[in-house]
N, C-alpha and C positions, 0 to 999 in steps of 0.2 A: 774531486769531492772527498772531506774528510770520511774516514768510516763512520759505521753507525757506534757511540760510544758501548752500548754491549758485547759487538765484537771486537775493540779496542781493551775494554775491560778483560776479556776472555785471554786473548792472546798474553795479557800481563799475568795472569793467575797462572798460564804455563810458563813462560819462562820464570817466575817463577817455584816452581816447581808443586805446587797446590796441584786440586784435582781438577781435568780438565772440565771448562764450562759448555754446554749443548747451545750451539746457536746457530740456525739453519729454516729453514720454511719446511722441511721435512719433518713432521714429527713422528715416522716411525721410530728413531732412536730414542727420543726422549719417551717415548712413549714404553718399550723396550725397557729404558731405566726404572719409571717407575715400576712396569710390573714387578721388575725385577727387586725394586726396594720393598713392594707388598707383598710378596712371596716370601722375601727372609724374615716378615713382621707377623706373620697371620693375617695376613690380609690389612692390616691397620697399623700406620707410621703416622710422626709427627713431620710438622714441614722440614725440622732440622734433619731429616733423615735424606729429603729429597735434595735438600741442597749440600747435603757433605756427600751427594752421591753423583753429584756436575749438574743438577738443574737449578735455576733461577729462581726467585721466587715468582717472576712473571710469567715463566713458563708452566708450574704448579699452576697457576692459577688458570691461566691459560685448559691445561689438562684436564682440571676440574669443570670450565667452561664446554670443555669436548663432551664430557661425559665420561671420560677415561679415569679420573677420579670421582668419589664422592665426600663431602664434607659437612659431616653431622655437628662438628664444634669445631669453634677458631683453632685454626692450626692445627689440626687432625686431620686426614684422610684416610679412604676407607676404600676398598676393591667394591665396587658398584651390586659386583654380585654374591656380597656377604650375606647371610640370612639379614632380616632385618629385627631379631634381636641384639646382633653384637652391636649391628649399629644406631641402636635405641642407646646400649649400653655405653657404648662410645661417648656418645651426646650427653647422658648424664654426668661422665667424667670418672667412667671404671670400664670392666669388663665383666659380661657375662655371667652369672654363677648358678652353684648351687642347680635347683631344676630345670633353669634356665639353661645351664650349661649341658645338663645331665639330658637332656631331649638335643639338643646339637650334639652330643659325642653319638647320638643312635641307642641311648636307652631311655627303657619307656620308663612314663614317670604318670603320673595320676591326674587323671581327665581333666580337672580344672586348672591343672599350671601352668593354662596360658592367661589367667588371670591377671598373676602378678608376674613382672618381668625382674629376677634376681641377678643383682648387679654388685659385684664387687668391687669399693674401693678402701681408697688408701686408707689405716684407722684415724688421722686424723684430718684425712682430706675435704676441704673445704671447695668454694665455686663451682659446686653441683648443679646441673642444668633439669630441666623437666625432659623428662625422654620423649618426646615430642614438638619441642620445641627450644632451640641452643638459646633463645633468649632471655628465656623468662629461670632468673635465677630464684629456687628452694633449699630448703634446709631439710636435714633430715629427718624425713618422716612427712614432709610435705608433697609430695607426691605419689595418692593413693596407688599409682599401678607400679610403682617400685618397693619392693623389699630390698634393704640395701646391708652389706655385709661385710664387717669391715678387720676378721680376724684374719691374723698374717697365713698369707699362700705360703705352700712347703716349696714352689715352684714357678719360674718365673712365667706371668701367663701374656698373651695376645689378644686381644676380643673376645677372648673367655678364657676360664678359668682351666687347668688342665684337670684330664678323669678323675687323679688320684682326689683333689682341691673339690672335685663337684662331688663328690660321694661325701668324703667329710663334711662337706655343708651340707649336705642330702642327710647327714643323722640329726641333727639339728632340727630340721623344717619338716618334714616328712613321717607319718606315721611306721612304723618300724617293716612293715608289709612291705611297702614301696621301695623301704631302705635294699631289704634283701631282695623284692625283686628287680633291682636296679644291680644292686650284686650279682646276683645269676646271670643276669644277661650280659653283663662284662666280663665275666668266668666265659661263657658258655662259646664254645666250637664248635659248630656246627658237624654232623655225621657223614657230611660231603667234603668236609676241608675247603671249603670256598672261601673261606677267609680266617686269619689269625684272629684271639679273643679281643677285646676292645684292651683286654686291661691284663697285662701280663704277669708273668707270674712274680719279677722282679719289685713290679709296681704292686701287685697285692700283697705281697711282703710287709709292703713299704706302709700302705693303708692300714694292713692290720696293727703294726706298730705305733700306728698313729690315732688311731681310731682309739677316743675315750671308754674307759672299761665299760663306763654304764650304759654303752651300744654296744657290748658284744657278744647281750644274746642274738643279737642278730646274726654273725657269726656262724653259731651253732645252726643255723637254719639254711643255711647255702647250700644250694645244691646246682654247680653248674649244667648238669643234663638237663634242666630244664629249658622246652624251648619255646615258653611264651608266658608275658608273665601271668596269664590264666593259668597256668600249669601252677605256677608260685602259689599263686593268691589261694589255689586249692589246696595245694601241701602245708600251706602252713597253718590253715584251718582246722585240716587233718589232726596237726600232731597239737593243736591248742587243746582242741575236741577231745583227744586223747581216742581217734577214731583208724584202729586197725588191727595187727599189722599190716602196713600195703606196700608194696613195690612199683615206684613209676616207672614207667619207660618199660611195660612188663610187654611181651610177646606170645600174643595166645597160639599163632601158627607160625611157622618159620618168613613168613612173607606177609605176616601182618603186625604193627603195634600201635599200644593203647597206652597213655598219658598214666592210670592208674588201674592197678589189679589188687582192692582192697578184702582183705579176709581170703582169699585164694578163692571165690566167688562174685565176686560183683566188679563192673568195667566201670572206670569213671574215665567220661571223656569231657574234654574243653574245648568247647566249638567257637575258633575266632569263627568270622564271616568271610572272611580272605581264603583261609585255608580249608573249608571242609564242604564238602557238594550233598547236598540230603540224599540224593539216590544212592550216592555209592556208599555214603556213610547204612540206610539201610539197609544194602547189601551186607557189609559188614560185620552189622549187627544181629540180623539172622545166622551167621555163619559163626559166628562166636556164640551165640544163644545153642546152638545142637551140637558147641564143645561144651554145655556148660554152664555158660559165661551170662549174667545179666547185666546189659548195660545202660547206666545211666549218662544222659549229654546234659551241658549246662551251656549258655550263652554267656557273650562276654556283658549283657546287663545285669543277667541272673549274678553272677561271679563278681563284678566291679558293684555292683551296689545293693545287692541283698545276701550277700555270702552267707548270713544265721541260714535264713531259708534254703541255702543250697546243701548248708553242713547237715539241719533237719532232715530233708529226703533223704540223703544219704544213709543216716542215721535209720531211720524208718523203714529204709529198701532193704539194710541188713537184719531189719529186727525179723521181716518177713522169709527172708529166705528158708 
């Protein structure tokens, strides 16, 4: 019995000397290849990637059949368990951006930016898909839940854009708040060392130099100790207000600290809902009130959407002192 002509084919591609071709009823190996094509890609390769790396294109398809791939647009593949904005973004025929990117690198970005999904392509790239559908071909601007972005990356990206690329677009799109509190959280180290900053010092260099002057009062308002962007969204209010002197990150006993100690008398605290327990924050509150200390807490609705009113109290609590 002659072979089957794919293993015929296979056997010619080595001698040869090409790369060799996967042909077997096993697909741990081929399977092994692809991860290993999506892992040098960010998770998203084009088919020519799988086959200059020894799979088939029936085998690809095959994979994609397994569930081992996924394929948002012809001839793209994508790791199954990419968030499913890169591969919205995919589908459109870019990658990723701007606060879209800026919420996958792990900083926070403003409540509504899941609205739109920001997707960077080529500046004059055409046969854009609807991110929900690889069929249905649009133009730009014709797809309400896309903002599309199409100024040249410093860097080359994968399914999204890299940190430096998503802050640069984040000046752009984003009210100047968000700018800096997306910068502090990429500055910011944690006081345990559990992890390096998102954005290193080489790379902030790099942003700052690139970063158009007419964003860089932002700049002036970074403060990486801070460690949420309620802490931000308070300090920056602060010094608009023209309301202090105040010290964050201030320490009323050697074993306790408070977000801010404005005027050397009043505590301003930022209560996400993750981080703060009523009981104990009242314990604490008493216990700095007989150094002292009067403190105010704000939530993060009070702080994300009424910040005039949280600056007012403020304001008001020091008039009374």
């Amino acid at each position: 019995m002659d072979p089957p002509p794919q293993a015929a084919r296979a056997r010619s591609l080595r001698r040869r000397g090409t790369l060799p071709v996967v042909y077997h009823h096993d697909w741990s190996e081929a399977d092994g290849i692809a991860h290993q094509v999506l892992a040098e890609r960010g998770g998203v390769a084009h088919i020519s990637a799988f086959r200059s790396a020894g799979l088939t294109k029936n085998q690809v398809a095959a994979l994609f059949r397994r569930g081992v791939l996924e394929r948002p647009r012809n001839g793209w593949y994508v790791d199954p368990a990419l968030p499913w904005q890169v591969k919205r973004a995919v589908r459109v025929g870019g990658v990723a951006a701007c606060i879209t990117a800026a919420g996958l690198w792990g900083l926070p970005v403003p409540h509504d930016a899941h609205k739109l999904l920001h997707v960077h392509v080529e500046e004059h790239g055409t046969r854009l898909r609807h991110n929900r559908d690889n069929t249905w071909i649009v133009h730009s601007g014709d797809d309400a839940e896309v903002l599309l972005h199409r100024r040249a990356l410093t860097e080359a990206a994968s399914g999204r854009v890299g940190v430096v690329d998503a802050l640069l677009q984040l000046a752009w799109c984003a009210p100047i708040e968000w700018l800096v509190v997306a910068i502090d959280a990429a500055l910011h180290r944690p006081l345990d060392g559990s992890r390096e900053p998102i954005l290193s010092d080489e790379q902030y260099e790099r942003f700052v130099a690139l970063l158009p002057r007419r964003f860089h009062e932002a700049l002036e308002l970074v403060d990486p100790s801070a460690e949420s962007p309620l802490e931000t969204l308070i300090r920056i209010g602060l010094v608009r207000r023209r309301i202090g002197p105040f010290v964050p990150q201030f320490r009323p006993t050697p074993s306790s600290r408070v977000d801010f100690l404005v005027l050397g008398r009043l505590i301003i605290e930022a209560d996400g809902a993750a981080t703060h327990d009523p009981a104990r924050d009242a314990i604490r509150d008493a216990e700095h009130l007989r150094l002292g200390y009067r403190t105010l807490r704000f939530g993060y609705d009070e702080i994300v959407f009424d910040i005039e009113a949280v600056l007012d109290r403020i304001e008001a609590a020091l008039r009374s002192l």
